[in-house]
C-alpha positions in Angstrom: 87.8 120.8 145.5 84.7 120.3 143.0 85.4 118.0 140.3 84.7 119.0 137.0 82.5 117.3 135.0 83.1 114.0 132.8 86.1 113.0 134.0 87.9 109.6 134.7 90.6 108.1 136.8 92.7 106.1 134.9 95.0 104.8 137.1 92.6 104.7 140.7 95.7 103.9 142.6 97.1 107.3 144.6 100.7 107.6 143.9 102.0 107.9 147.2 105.7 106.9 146.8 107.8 110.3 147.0 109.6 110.8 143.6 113.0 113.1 144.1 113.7 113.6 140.8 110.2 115.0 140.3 110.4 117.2 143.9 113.8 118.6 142.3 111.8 119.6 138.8 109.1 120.9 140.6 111.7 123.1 142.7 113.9 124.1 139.9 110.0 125.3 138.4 108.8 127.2 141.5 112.0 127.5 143.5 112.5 131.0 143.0 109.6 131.6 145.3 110.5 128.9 147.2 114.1 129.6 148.3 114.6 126.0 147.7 118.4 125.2 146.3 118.9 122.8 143.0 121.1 121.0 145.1 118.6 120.1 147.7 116.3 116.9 147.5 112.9 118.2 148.9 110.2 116.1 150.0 107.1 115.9 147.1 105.0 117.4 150.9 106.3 120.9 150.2 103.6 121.4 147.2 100.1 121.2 147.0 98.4 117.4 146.4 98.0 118.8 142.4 101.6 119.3 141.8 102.8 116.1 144.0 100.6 113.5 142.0 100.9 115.7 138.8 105.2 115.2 138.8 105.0 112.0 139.6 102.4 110.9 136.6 104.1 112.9 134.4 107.5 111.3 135.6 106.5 108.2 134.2 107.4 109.3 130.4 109.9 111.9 129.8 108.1 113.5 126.9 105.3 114.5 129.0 107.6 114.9 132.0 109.2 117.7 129.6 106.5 119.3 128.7 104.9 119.8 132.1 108.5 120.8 134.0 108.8 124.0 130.7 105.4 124.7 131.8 105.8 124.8 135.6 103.1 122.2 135.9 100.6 124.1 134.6 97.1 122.2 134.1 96.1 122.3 130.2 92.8 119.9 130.4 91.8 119.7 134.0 91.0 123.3 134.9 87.9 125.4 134.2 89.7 127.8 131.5 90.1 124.2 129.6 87.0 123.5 128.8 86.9 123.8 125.5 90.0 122.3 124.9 88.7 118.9 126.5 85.9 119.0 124.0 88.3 119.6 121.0 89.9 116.7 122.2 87.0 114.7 123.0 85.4 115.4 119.5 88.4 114.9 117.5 88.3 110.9 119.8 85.2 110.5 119.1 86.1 109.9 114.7 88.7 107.5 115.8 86.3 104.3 113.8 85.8 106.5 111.0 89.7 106.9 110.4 90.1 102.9 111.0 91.6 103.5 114.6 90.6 102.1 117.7 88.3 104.0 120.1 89.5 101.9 123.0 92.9 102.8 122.0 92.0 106.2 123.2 89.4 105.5 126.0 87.3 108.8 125.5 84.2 107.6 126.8 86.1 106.9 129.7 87.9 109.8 130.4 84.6 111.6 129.5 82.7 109.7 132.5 85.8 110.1 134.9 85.1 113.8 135.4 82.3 112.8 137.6 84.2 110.6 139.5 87.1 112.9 140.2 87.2 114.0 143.7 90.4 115.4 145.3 93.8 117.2 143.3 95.6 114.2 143.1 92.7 112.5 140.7 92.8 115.7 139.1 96.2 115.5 138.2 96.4 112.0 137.4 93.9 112.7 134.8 96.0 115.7 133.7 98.5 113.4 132.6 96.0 110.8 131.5 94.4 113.4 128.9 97.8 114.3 127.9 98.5 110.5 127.0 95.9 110.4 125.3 95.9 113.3 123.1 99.8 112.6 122.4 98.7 108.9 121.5 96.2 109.9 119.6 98.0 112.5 117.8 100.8 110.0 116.6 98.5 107.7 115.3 96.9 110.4 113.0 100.2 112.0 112.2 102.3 109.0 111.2 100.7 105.5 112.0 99.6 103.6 114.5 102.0 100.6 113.6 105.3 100.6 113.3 106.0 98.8 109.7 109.5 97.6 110.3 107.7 95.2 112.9 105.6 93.7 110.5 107.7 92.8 107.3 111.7 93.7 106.9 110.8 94.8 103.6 109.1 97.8 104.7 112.1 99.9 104.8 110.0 103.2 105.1 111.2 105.9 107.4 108.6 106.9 109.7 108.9 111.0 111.1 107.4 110.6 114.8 105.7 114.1 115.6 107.3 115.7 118.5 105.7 116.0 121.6 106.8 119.7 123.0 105.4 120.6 119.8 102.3 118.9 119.8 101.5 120.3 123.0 102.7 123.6 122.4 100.1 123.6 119.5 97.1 122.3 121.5 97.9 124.5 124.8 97.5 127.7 122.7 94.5 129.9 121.8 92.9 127.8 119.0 93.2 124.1 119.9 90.2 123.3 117.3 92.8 124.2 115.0 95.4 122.2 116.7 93.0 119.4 116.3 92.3 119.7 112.6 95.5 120.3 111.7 96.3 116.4 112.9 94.4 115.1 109.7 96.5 113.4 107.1 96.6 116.3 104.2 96.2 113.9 100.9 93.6 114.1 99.1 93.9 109.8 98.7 93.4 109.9 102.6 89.6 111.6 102.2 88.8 109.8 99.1 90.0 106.6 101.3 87.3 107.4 104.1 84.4 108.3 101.9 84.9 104.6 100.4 85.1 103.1 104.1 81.7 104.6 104.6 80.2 103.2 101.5 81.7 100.0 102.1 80.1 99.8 105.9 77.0 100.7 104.2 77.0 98.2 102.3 77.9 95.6 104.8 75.0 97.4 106.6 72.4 96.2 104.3 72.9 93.2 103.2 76.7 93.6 100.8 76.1 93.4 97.1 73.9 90.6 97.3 74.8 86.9 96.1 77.8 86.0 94.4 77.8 85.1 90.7 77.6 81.2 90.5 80.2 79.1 89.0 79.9 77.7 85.4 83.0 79.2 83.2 83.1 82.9 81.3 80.2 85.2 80.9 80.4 86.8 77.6 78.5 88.9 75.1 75.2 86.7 73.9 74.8 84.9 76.7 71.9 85.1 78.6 70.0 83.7 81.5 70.1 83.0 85.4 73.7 83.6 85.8 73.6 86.9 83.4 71.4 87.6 86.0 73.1 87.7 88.7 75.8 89.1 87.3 73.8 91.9 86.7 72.4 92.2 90.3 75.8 92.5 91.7 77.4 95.2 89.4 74.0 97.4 90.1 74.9 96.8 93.9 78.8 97.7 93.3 77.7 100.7 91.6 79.1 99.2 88.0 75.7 99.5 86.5 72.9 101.4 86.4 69.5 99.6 87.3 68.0 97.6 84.6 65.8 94.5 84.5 67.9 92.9 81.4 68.1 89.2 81.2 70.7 89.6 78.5 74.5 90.4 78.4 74.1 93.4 76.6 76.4 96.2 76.2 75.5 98.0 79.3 77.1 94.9 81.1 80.1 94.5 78.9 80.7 98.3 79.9 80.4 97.8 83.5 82.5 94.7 83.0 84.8 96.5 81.6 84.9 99.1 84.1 85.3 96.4 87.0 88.2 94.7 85.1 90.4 98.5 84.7 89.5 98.9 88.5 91.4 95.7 89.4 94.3 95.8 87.1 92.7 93.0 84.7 92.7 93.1 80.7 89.4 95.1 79.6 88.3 92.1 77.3 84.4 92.7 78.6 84.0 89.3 79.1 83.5 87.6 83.0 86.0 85.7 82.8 87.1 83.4 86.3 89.5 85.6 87.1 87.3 88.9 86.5 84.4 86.6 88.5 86.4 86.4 91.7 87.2 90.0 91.8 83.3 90.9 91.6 82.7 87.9 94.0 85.0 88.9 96.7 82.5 90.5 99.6 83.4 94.2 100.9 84.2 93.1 104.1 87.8 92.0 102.2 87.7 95.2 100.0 87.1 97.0 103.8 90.6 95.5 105.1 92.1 96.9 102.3 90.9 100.2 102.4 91.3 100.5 106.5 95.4 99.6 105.6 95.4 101.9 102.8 94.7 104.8 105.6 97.2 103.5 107.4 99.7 103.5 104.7 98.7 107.2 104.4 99.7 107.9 107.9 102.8 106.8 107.6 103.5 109.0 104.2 101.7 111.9 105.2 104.0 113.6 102.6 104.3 116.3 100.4 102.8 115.7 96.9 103.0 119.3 95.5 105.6 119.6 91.8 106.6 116.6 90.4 107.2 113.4 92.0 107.7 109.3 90.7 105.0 107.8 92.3 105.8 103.3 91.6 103.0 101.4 93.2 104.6 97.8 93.3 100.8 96.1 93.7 99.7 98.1 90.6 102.7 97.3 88.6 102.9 100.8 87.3 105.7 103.9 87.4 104.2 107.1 87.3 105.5 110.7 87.0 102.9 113.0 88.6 103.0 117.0 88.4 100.9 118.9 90.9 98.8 115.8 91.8 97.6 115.0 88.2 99.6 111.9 86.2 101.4 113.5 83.0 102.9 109.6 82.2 102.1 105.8 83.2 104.0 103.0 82.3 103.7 99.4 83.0 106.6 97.7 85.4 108.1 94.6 86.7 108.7 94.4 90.3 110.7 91.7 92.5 110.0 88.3 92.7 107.4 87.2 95.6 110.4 85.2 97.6 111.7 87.0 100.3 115.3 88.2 99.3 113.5 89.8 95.9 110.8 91.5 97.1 110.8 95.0 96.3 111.1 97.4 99.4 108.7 100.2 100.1 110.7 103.4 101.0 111.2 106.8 99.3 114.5 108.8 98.3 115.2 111.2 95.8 116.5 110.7 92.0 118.9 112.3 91.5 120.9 111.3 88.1 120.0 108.8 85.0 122.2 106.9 83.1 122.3 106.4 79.5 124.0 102.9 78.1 124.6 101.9 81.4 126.8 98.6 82.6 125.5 96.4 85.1 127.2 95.8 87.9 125.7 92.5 89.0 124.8 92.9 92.6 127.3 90.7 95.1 124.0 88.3 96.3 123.2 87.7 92.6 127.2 86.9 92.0 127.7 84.4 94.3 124.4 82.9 94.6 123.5 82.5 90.7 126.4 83.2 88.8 129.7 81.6 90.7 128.2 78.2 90.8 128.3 78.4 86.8 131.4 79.6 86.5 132.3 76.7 88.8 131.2 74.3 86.7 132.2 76.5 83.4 134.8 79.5 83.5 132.8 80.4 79.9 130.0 80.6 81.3 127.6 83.6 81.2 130.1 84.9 78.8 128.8 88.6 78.2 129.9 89.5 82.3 132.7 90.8 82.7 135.2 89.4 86.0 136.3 93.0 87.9 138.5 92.9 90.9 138.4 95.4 93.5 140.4 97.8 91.8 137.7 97.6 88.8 140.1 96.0 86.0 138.8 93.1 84.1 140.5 90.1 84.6 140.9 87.3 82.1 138.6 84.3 83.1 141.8 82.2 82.5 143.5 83.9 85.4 140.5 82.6 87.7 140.4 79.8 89.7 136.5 80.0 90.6 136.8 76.5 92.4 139.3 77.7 94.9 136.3 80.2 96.0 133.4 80.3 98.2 130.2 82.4 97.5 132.5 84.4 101.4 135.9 84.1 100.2 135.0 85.1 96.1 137.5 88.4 95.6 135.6 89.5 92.3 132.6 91.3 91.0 130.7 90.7 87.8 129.9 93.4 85.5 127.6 93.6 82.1 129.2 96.2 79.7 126.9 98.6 77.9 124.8 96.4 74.8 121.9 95.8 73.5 121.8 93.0 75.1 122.3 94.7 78.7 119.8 93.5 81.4 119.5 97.6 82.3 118.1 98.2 78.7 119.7 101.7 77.3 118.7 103.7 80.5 118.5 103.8 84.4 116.8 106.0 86.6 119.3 106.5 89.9 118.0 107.7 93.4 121.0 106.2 95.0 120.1 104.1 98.3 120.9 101.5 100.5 119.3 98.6 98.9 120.9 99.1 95.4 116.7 99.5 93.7 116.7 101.8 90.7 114.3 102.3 87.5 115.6 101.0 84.2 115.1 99.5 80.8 115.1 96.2 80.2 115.9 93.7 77.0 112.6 91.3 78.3 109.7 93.0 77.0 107.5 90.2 76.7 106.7 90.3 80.2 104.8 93.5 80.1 101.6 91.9 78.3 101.0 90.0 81.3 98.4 91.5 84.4 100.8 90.0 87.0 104.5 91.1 86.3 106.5 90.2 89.9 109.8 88.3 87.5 113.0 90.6 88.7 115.5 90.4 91.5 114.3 93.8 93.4 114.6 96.6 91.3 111.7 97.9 88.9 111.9 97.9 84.9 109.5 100.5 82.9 107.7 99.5 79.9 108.3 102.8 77.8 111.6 103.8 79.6 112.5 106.1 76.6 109.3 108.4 77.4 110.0 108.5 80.9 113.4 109.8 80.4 112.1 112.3 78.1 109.1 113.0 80.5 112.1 113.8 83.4 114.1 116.0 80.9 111.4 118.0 79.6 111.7 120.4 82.4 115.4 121.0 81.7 115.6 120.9 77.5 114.0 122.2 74.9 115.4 119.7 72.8 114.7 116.6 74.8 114.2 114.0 72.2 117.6 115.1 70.3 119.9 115.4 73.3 118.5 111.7 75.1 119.4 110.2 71.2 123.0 112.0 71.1 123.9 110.0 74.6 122.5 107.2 73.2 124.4 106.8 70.3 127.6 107.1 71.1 127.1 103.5 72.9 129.4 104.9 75.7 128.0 104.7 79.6 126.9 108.4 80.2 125.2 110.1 83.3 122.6 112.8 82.7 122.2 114.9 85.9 119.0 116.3 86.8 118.6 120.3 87.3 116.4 119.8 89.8 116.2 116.1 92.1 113.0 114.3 92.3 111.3 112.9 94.9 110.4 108.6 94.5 108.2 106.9 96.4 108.0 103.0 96.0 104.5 102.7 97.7 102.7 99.8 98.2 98.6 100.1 98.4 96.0 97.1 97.2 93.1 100.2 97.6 94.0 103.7 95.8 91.3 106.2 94.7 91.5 106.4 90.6 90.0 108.7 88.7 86.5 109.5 88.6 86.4 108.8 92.5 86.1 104.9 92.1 88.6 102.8 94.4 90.6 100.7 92.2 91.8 97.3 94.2 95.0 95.1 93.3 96.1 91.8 94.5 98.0 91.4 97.7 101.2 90.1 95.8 103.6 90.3 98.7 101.2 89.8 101.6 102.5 92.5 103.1 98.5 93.9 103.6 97.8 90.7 105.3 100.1 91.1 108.2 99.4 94.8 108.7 95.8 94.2 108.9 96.4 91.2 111.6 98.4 93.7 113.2 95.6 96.1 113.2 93.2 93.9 113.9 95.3 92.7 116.8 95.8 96.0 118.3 92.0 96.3 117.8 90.8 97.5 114.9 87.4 95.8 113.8 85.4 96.0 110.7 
């Protein structure tokens, strides 16, 4: 039989053991012409060379097993009517850099030069199944990931939805596999915005990167002037900060695009080069590249729905948003968990459902034991404003308490802060109730919001201006917003406010996000949790 052209063996070794299990699918297929009984065990001999090597590739994974026994083995890649669904295929490959995947992860160029090196039906069908690997491969990758983030760091808790493979090739098998193709691409607009930087970021690298880095020597500041002005100037012209001029001085052209550089990386706008503001324009877009390739990634795995209104908390950017229909109608500041390991907060997203007005903390059992019984160990007054609840949720007196006779195992109570001004949940919580006990609240410490790097709590995040997010969340449901948050709060009692309507949150994670004006704004890695996905990418190789 003629072999079609560019096409590759994958596997050159002919299957010759005889599969039963794939004789029996191939007869339950084709047995009605057959005469052939399900109970029987035919040999693979009584089909043609295509079919034998075709159920016994296939066999090898039961999602493309599946597909090809519902089809009755039909070829979708290998015969002449599939032309043009080889070179959907083979196109779509073919971008696999540009999205920050791994062409060899795919092997197009070899699968392309196989089909000239395909000579009987049993290479044919081998390469059947091959294409199908691939295409399945590749559209998983697109679709939801290439990684699989619970491998990398226990604190990415996000739930990854795996496409299904009877449906993906139900969709390319039909009329319009172009379509079938396109319809692969992660759907946010952050995901395009995301590969146009990559591009100008490998131009970059291209030609040279933004030139030298700004020398050493302390802050750079309005009135200055000279070499290192300088260079400062040469590399915000070759980040695209500032426009080209031949200005010695540090005029206000510069403080602007210093400015500029200092809101794109989550550093006070002062206008002065400061060290810290230094080493953000210093670091080379090779780094910048690593974080824009896991960004995409990140995308994958939330190829979500971002239509009506969402809560969009980005722990690297140490902000809570609430965004309507893609555009951001309120931004507040936040503290996030601690950088050690068992106060990190998790990446995953849920749905809020409730918030609670004068809450009462119940101090979470790791906190109780770990923190909090070792004082009352050495002090039964200690940490005097928690209440001691047992299981049936009375107080007990701290009299009645022997907390020596405990262990952080064998302690029978929980601790509880009643509502106060005082109360480490502020006057309101945000509830999207969910495994790891995280929520959105208020909080007593406000000092800690003037700082750029706010990573101080246990795991859950605290607002800045909780008051105007509550009112952002119940404008949609009251006409008197400001009046009926202010009656809950003043009757000091604990109170939960249902929403109408629940609203998705997403505790995201990304060091690269597009702002506005289509600039990438870049954060610091706080967790390192970037670090280990782009070793994993790099491992699983990705390359810059």
């Amino acid at each position: 039989m003629p072999a079609p052209d560019h096409f590759r063996i994958v596997d050159r070794a002919a299957i010759r053991r005889p599969l039963a299990t794939a004789a029996l699918a191939l007869a339950l297929v084709l047995g009605a012409g057959t005469g052939l009984r399900a109970s029987s065990e035919p040999s693979l001999a009584v089909f043609s060379p295509f079919l034998q090597a075709l159920a016994a590739e296939a066999s090898q994974d039961e999602g493309i097993a599946a597909w090809y026994r519902q089809t009755g083995y039909r070829p979708v890649w290998t015969s002449a009517a599939d032309a043009a669904r080889r070179e959907a295929l083979f196109s779509s490959l073919a971008a696999a850099a540009d999205h920050g995947l791994p062409a060899a992860r795919y092997d197009a160029g070899g699968l392309r030069a196989a089909f000239a090196a395909a000579v009987t039906e049993a290479d044919l069908a081998r390469l059947e199944v091959a294409m199908t690997r691939a295409y399945l491969t590749w559209a998983r990758d697109l679709t939801s990931g290439m990684l699989d983030p619970k491998t990398i760091d226990q604190t990415i808790v996000r739930a990854i939805e795996r496409p299904d493979p009877l449906a993906l090739m139900a969709a390319v098998a039909g009329d319009n596999p172009e379509g079938a193709m396109a319809a692969l691409l992660p759907k946010s607009n952050a995901y395009a915005q995301l590969m146009m930087a990559k591009f100008a970021l490998e131009e970059a690298m291209a030609t040279g990167g933004w030139g030298n880095p700004v020398p050493g020597g302390g802050a750079i500041g309005p009135g200055q002037s000279g070499q290192r002005v300088v260079a400062l100037r040469d590399r915000l012209i070759a980040m695209g900060y500032l426009a080209p001029t031949a200005t010695r001085d540090y005029d206000r052209s510069i403080e602007a695009a210093v400015m500029a550089v200092q809101s794109a990386h989550g550093l006070g706008a002062d206008g002065i080069a400061n060290a810290a503001t230094l080493a953000e324009i210093n670091t080379p877009p090779e780094e910048r590249l690593k974080s824009v390739i896991v960004a995409m990634e990140r995308e994958r795995w939330m190829d979500i729905d971002r239509s009506g209104r969402i809560v969009w908390v980005n722990l690297p950017d140490m902000t809570a948003k609430i965004i309507d229909d893609g555009q951001v109608t309120l931004r507040t500041r936040s503290v996030i968990g601690r950088e050690d390991m068992d106060r990190r907060t998790p990446e995953f997203s849920d749905v809020m459902e409730h918030m609670v007005v004068n809450p009462s903390w119940g101090v979470p059992r790791s906190i109780t034991v770990k923190e909090y019984l070792p004082l009352l160990q050495r002090n039964r007054n200690a940490v005097s404003y928690l209440q001691v609840v047992d299981s049936n949720g009375r107080v007990v007196p701290r009299g009645a308490v022997n907390f020596a006779a405990y262990s952080a195992k064998t302690f029978p109570f929980s601790l509880r802060q009643p509502p106060s001004d005082g109360n480490a949940l502020g006057k309101v919580k945000f509830m999207f109730p969910n495994p790891y006990n995280i929520y959105l609240h208020d909080t007593p410490a406000k000092a800690l919001f003037a700082q750029d790097r706010r990573a101080y709590s246990h795991g859950c995040i605290r607002l800045a201006d909780p008051f105007d997010f509550a009112h952002a969340l119940l404008s949609v449901q009251s006409t008197a917003v400001e009046e009926e948050f202010n009656g809950y709060l003043k009757t000091g009692q604990e109170s939960a406010v249902k929403f109408l309507q629940t609203i998705p949150v997403h505790l995201v994670y990304f060091t690269a996000y597009p702002e506005g004006r289509g600039r990438i704004a870049y954060r610091k890695d706080v967790y390192g949790r970037d670090a280990m996905i782009w070793q994993a990418l790099a491992d699983a190789g990705v390359a810059l």
